[in-house]
N, C-alpha and C positions, 0 to 999 in steps of 0.2 A: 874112414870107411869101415873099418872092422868095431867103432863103436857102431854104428847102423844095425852092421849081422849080428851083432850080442844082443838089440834091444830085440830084433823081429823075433827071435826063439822064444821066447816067452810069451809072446803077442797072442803067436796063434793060436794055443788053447785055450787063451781067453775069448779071441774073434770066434771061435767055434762053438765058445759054451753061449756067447752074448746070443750068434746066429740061433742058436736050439731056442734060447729064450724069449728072443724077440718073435719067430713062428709062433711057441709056445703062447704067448699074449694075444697076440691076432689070430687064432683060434678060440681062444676063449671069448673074445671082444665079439667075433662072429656068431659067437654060441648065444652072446645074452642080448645081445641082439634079437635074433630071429625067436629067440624065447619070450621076450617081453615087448616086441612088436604089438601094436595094437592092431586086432585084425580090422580087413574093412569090411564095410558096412554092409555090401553082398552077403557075405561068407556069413556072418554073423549070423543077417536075416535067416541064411539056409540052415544053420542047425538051429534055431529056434521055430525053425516053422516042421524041424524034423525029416528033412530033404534026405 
């Protein structure tokens, strides 16, 4: 039992830095995403017709 509580102490600031990095990616993954979206085909017509 007391090998168990030795390994968890050191777990968690790794669980926490992994937690920050994993948001971290799925934020960015959402950012290039909606960045390199191809618009459609409405939106388009409307700034080229100068809407």
């Amino acid at each position: 039992m007391r090998w168990r509580q030795a390994c968890r102490r050191p777990e968690l600031p790794f669980a926490i830095v992994q937690g920050i990095v994993l948001v971290f990616f799925v934020v960015i993954i959402i950012g290039v995403i909606r960045r390199y979206r191809p618009m459609p085909k409405s939106a388009a017509t409307e700034l080229s017709a100068g809407i």
